[in-house]
C-alpha positions in Angstrom: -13.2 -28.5 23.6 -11.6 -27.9 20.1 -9.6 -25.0 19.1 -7.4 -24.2 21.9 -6.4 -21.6 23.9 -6.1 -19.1 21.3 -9.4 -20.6 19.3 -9.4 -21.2 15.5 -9.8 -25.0 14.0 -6.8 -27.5 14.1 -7.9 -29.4 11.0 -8.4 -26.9 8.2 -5.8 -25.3 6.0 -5.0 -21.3 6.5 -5.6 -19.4 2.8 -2.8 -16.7 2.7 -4.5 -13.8 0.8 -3.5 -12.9 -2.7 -2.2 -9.3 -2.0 -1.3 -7.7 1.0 1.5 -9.8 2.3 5.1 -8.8 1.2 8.6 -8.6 3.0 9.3 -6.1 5.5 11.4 -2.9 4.5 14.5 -4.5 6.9 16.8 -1.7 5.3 14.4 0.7 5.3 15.1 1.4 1.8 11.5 3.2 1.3 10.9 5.1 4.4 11.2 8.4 3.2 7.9 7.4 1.2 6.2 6.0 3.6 6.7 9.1 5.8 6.2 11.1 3.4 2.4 9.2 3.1 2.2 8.9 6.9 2.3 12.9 7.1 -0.1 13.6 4.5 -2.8 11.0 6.1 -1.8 12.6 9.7 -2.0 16.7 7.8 -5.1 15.6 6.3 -7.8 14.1 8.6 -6.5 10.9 7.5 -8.6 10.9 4.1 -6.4 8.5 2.0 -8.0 10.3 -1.3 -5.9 13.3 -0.3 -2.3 11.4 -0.7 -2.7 9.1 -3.3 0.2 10.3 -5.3 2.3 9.4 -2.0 0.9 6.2 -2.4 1.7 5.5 -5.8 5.0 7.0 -5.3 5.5 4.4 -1.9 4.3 1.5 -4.5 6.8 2.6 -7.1 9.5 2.4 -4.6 8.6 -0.7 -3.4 8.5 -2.6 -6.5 11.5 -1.0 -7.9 13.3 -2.3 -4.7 12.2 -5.9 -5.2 9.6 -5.7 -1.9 6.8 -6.6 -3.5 6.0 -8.0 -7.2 6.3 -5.6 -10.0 2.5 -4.8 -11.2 0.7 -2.3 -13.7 -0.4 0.6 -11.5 -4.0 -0.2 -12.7 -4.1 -3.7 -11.1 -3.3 -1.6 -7.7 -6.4 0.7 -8.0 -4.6 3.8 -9.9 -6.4 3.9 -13.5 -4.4 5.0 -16.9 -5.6 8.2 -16.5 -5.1 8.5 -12.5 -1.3 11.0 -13.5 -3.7 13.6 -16.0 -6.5 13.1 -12.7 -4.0 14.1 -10.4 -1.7 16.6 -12.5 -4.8 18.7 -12.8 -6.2 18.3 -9.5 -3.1 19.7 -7.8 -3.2 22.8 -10.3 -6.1 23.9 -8.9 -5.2 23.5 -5.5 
C-alpha cells in the first residue's frame, strides 16, 4: 500500500504556508507578552476580540526581536484605525 505507516504521499512536494511559521522564542525574550495574552484569553472566556491589544503588543515584540519578519500591523489583521478603535473602547469600559 502507498503512504506508510504514518499515511501522506511519498511523491508530492510539502507547501510550507506563507504565515504562521517563525522561530521559537528559545530566550524567551517575549514571554511576558504572551502571558500577558494567555491570561486575558483564560479571564475572558477565551474570546480573542477581548485581548487584541495583547496581541498587537505580543506581535510588536516579536518583530522588534527579530522572530518573525517585520510587517505593517494592517497586513496582520489590525486596520489603521484599530489604536482610535481600541483607545475608545477601553474608555468606556
Amino acid at each position: 500500500y502507498e503512504g506508510g505507516a504514518f499515511g501522506g504521499n511519498r511523491g508530492l512536494r510539502p507547501v510550507p504556508p506563507e504565515k504562521g511559521v517563525f522561530p521559537l522564542d528559545h530566550m524567551h525574550l517575549c514571554d511576558l507578552e504572551k502571558k500577558e495574552y494567555l491570561n486575558c484569553l483564560k479571564s475572558s472566556g477565551h474570546k480573542s476580540d477581548n485581548c487584541r491589544h495583547l496581541s498587537k503588543k505580543y506581535l510588536v515584540c516579536r518583530m522588534e526581536k527579530n522572530l518573525m519578519a517585520k510587517q505593517d500591523m494592517s497586513e496582520l489583521g489590525f486596520g489603521k484605525n484599530y489604536d482610535a478603535e481600541t483607545s475608545s473602547e477601553e474608555m468606556e469600559q
